[in-house]
C-alpha positions in Angstrom: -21.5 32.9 -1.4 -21.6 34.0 2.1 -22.2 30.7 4.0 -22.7 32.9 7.4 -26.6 33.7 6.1 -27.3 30.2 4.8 -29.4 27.7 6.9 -27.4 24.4 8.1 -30.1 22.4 5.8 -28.5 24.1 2.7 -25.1 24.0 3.6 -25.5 20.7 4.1 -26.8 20.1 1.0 -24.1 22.1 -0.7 -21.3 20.1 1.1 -22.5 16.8 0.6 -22.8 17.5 -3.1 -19.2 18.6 -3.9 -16.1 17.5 -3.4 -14.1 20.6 -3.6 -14.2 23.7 -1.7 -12.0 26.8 -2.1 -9.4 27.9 0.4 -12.0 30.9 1.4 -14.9 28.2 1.6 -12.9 25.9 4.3 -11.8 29.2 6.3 -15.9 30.1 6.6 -17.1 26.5 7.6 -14.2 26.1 9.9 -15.1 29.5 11.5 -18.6 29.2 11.7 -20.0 28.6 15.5 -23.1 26.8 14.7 -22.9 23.2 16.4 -24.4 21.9 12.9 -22.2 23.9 10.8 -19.1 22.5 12.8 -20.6 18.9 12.2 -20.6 19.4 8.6 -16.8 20.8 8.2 -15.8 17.8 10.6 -17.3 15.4 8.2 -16.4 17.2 5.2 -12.6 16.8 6.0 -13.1 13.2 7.7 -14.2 11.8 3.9 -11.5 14.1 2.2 -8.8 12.4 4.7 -10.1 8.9 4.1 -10.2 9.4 -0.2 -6.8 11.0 0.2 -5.7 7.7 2.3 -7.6 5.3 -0.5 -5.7 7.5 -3.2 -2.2 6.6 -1.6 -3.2 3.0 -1.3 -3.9 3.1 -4.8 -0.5 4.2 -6.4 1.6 1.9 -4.3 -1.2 -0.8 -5.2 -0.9 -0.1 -9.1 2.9 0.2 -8.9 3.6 -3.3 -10.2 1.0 -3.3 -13.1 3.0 0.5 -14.2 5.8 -1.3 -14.4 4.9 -3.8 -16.4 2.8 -1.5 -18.5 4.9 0.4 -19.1 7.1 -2.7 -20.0 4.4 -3.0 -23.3 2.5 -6.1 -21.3 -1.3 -4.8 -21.8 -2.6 -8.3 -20.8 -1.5 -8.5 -16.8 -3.4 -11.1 -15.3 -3.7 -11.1 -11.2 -4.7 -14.7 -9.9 -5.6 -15.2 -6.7 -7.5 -18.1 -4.7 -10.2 -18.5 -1.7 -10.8 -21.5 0.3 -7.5 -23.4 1.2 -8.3 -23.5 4.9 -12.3 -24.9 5.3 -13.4 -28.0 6.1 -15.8 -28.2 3.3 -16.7 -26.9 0.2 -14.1 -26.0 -3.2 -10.9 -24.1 -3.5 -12.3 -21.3 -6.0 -9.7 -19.3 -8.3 -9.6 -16.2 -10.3 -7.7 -14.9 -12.5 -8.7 -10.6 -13.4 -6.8 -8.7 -16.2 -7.9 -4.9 -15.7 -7.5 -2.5 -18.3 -4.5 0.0 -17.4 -7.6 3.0 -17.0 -9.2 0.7 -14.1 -9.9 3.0 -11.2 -11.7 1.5 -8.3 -10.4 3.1 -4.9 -10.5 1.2 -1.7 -10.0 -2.0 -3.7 -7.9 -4.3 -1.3 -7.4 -7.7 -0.1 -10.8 -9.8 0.5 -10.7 -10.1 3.7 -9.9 -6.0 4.3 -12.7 -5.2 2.7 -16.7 -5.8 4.2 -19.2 -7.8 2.9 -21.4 -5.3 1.3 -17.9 -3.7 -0.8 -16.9 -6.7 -1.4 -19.9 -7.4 -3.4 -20.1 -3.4 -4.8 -16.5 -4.1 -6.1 -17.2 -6.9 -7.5 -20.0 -5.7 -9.6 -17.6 -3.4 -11.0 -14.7 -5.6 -11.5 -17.1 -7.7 -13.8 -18.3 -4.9 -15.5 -15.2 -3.3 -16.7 -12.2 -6.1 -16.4 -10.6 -6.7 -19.7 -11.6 -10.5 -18.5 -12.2 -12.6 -15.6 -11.8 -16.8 -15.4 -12.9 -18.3 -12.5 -11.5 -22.1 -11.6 -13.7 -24.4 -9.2 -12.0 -27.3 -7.7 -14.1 -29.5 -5.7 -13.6 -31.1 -2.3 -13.5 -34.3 -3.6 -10.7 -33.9 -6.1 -9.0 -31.4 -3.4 -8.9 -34.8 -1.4 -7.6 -37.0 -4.2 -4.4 -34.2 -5.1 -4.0 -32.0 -1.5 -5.0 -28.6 -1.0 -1.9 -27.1 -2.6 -2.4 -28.9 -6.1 -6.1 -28.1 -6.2 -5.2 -24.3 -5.6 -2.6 -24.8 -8.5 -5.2 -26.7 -10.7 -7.6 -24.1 -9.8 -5.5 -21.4 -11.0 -5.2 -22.7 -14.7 -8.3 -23.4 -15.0 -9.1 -19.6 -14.0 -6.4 -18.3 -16.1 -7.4 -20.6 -19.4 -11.3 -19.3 -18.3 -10.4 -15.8 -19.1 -10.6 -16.8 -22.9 -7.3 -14.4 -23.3 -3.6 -14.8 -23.5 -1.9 -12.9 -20.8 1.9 -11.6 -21.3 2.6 -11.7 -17.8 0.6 -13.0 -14.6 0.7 -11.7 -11.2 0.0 -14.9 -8.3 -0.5 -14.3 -4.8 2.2 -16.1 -2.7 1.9 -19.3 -5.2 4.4 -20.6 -8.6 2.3 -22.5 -11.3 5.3 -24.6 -12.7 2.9 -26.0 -15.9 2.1 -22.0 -17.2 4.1 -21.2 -19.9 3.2 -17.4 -19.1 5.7 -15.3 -17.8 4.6 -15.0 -13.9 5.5 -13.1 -10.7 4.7 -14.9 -7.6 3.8 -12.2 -4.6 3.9 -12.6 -1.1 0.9 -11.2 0.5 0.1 -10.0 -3.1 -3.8 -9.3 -2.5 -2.6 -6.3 -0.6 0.1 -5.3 -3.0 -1.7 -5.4 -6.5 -4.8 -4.2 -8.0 -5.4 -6.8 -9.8 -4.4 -9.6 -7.6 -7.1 -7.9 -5.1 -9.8 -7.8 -8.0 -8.5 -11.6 -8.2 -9.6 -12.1 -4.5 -12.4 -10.0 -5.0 -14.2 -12.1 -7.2 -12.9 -15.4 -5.3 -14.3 -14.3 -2.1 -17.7 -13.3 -3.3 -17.7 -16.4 -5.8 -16.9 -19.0 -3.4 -19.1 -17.2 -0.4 -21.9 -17.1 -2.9 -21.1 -21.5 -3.7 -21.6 -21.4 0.2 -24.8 -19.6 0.8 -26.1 -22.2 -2.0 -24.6 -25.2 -0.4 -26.1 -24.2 3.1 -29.7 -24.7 1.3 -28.9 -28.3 0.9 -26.8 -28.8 3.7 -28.4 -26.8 6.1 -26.8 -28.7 9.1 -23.4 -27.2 9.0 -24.2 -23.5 8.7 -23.0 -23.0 5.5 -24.0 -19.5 4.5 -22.0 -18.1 8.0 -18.6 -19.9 8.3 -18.0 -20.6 4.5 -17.1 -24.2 5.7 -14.3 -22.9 8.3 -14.5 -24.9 11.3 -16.6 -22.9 13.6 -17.1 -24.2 17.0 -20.6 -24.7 15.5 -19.3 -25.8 12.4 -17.3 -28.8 14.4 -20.3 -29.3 16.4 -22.4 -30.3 13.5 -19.9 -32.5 12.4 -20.0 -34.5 15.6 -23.4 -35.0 15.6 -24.5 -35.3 11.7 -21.2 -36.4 10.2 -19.1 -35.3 7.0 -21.5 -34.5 4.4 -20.2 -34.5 0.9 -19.0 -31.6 0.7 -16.5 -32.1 3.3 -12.9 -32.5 3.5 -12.4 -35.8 4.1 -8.4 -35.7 4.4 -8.6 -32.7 6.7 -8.6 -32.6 10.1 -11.9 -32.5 12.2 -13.2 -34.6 9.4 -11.0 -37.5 8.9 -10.9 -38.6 12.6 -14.6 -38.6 12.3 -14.4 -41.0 9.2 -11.4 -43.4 10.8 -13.1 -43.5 14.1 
């Protein structure tokens, strides 16, 4: 191949469709003039950099579920929860088991990740988790228990809605003192296990998804933007229509509004 005679529409084309290129290869595209040709290398070894970043980030993300693998424990669930901090709306669990061939780079925490991935990954977690439960506690019974109860309640419920028996569970940053499970509670675990992120994967795009629903019946509050934080506009609302249902009526910026 001598790249020198090629046009920069075909090298482009050949780049772009491989992921490998020979030592020889990188020492032509790195020596040839052309401004488009130059544009092409510098893109080239951007992506390579950024998979050899998301490659990293996934062996010190899997390094708890090889341990425990390697322990014998093929059931590993990661549980994880969205919602403890809105005004309105549930505290949604999940609870992900991945099979120990799961390979889904660039899988982090929720809120690392951007809308549109957060919805590609979650297509694949559902596709190819050895199971996923999801727990949905309401606002109403988060008022009647607290937040951090729901969250817990929320959590078996996911982990009983995986319809398997896990040998070990992984929990972001929370203990479940009813689970009989062996469990591991993680401090910012979303960011430190695959399949506690999968977990707050599916959370997030569950619970954003309960939202964007919500907003069509309570279109007041703006729903389907701030997820029931409290937005200025989101507060706003409140003062002028009131708590609707779905709102928090123990929390602050709703309860003043319902003790006067």
């Amino acid at each position: 191949m001598n790249i020198a005679e090629m046009s920069i529409q075909k090298i482009r084309d050949w780049v772009e469709g491989t992921d490998q290129l020979s030592a020889e290869q990188r020492l032509e595209l790195s020596k040839d003039q052309r401004k488009g040709v130059q544009a092409i290398w510098r893109r080239f070894i951007a992506q390579e950099n950024h998979l050899k970043k998301q490659q990293a980030l996934w062996e010190i993300m899997t390094e708890t579920e090889k341990l425990y693998w390697a322990q014998g424990n093929e059931y590993i669930v990661g549980i994880d929860e969205v919602g403890r901090g809105p005004l309105a709306g549930p505290v949604v669990a999940s609870a992900v088991c991945l099979p120990a061939t799961f390979y889904l780079p660039g899988l982090n925490d929720s809120k690392k990740v951007s809308a549109s991935m957060r919805e590609a990954y979650y297509e694949v977690i559902m596709q190819e988790a050895t199971a996923v439960g999801i727990g949905i506690i309401s606002a109403e019974r988060i008022d009647e228990i607290n937040i951090l109860e729901a969250t817990r309640e929320a959590m078996y419920v996911a982990i009983r809605e995986t319809g398997i028996t896990p040998e070990l569970c992984l929990i972001d940053a929370v203990h479940l003192p009813r689970l009989a499970t062996p469990q591991v509670s993680i401090i910012g675990g979303d960011g430190k296990s695959v399949s506690i992120a999968a977990a707050s994967i599916v959370a997030k795009v569950t619970r954003d998804r309960l939202m964007k629903a919500y907003a069509e019946e309570y279109p007041a509050y703006g729903f389907e933007q701030n997820a029931g934080y409290g937005t200025a506009e989101h507060l706003q609302a409140l003062r002028t229509y009131g708590p609707s249902p779905l709102h928090r009526k123990t929390f602050g910026g709703v309860k003043e509004l319902i003790t006067g």
